[in-house]
C-alpha positions, 0 to 999 in steps of 0.5 A: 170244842167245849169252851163255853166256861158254864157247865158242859151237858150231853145228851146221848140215846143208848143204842149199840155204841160204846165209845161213840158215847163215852169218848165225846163226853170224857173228851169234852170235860162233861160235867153231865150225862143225860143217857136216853134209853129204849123203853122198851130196851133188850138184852143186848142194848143193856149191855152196851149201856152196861158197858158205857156206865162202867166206863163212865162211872170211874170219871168222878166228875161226870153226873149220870142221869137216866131217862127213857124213851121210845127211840123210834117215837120222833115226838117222845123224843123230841119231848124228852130232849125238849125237858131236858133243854128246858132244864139246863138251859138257862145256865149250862151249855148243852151237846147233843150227840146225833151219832148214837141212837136210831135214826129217828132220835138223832133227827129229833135231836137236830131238831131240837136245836133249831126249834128249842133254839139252844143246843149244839148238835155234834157227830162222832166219827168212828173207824172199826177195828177188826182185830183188839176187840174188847168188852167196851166195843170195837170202835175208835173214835176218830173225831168230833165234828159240830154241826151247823143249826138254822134256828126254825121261829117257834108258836107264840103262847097264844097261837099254842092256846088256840090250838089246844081249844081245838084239840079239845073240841068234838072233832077238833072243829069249832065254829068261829063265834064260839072260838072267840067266845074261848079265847076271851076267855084266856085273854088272847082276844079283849071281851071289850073289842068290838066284833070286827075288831075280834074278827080281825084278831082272830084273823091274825092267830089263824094265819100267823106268816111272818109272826109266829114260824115259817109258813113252809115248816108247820102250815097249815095248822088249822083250816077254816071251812065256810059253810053258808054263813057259818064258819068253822076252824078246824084242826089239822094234823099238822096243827095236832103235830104242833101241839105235841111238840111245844104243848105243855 
């Protein structure tokens, strides 16, 4: 584990674990620790994270940066490790512990790695002790396993574009003229087309199969609804999900 020669960094949310942190960060020769707290954290959860610092902070290799979050928001979490990724990736290696946390962070963290298409997802396995019992927790660390991620495809500039001009509109709706209009505007369909040639490539940002992700994972994203001669787009919820994920 951990052979890659660039700068190892985990990410771990706090929740009632001690060791399920510390052991895989000092085990990996992490060069850095991003520790993602409860926003709204209470006495007890502070403690553990207490404890988790002052283990760590005898290692004088290991960074420690804090960050927080709502960890039963699946898109604040998402959103935090999508930063985090965005930050590091482009020289170091990044781990991200699914063992620790709710259950809803370490979901997010899983997806992370298959829409952000870098991160290694891995699990702690713990045995309980009933006896030895010590400020740090009652855990021990029996090993840590990798898992597998399927990278999922992610929306193109342009697809994201247009999701966010409907966002914008009074009911997320806008008919398919003014669409147009909006998206010559930032570049994504030529003003020098003609109509049926704008029809066309509009066409293609509204059914984006095979282009832009699996149809099965985040479709519908937008619907379109023909009213007489006028047709309106209209933004789904699963498009408004789409956007919190990726948009900036």
């Amino acid at each position: 584990m951990y052979e890659d020669p660039n700068l190892r960094v985990h990410i771990a949310f706090m929740g009632y674990h001690v060791k399920r942190i510390t052991d895989p960060v000092m085990r990996g020769r992490a060069d850095k620790l991003y520790l993602v707290t409860h926003s709204n954290d209470n006495e007890k959860a502070r403690k553990y994270k207490d404890n988790v610092l002052k283990i760590l902070r005898k290692e004088k290799n290991i960074r420690i940066e804090e960050r927080t979050a709502d960890i039963w928001n699946l898109f604040r979490c998402l959103n935090v490790y999508r930063e985090i990724i965005q930050h590091e990736k482009d020289q170091n290696s990044i781990y991200i512990n699914v063992s620790v946390g709710s259950k809803i962070s370490a979901i997010s963290g899983i997806l992370a790695c298959m829409l952000f298409a870098k991160g290694i997802p891995y699990y702690a396995h713990i045995r309980y002790n009933d006896t030895n019992k010590s400020e740090y927790g009652d855990e021990t660390v029996t090993s840590i396993e990798e898992l597998p991620v399927y990278l999922l495809g992610t929306p193109k500039p342009e697809s994201l574009i247009l999701l966010k001009i409907l966002s914008l509109a009074p009911l997320k709706r806008m008919n398919k003229h003014t669409l147009i209009e909006k998206l010559e505007k930032f570049g994504v369909i030529d003003e020098n087309f003609s109509q049926a040639a704008k029809h066309s490539r509009l066409k293609s940002l509204l059914n984006p199969v095979g282009m832009d992700y699996p149809p099965q994972v985040l479709q519908p994203r937008v619907e379109v609804e023909n009213k007489g001669r006028q047709s309106n787009v209209i933004l789904t919820t699963q498009g408004e999900n789409i956007l919190k994920i990726f948009g900036q």
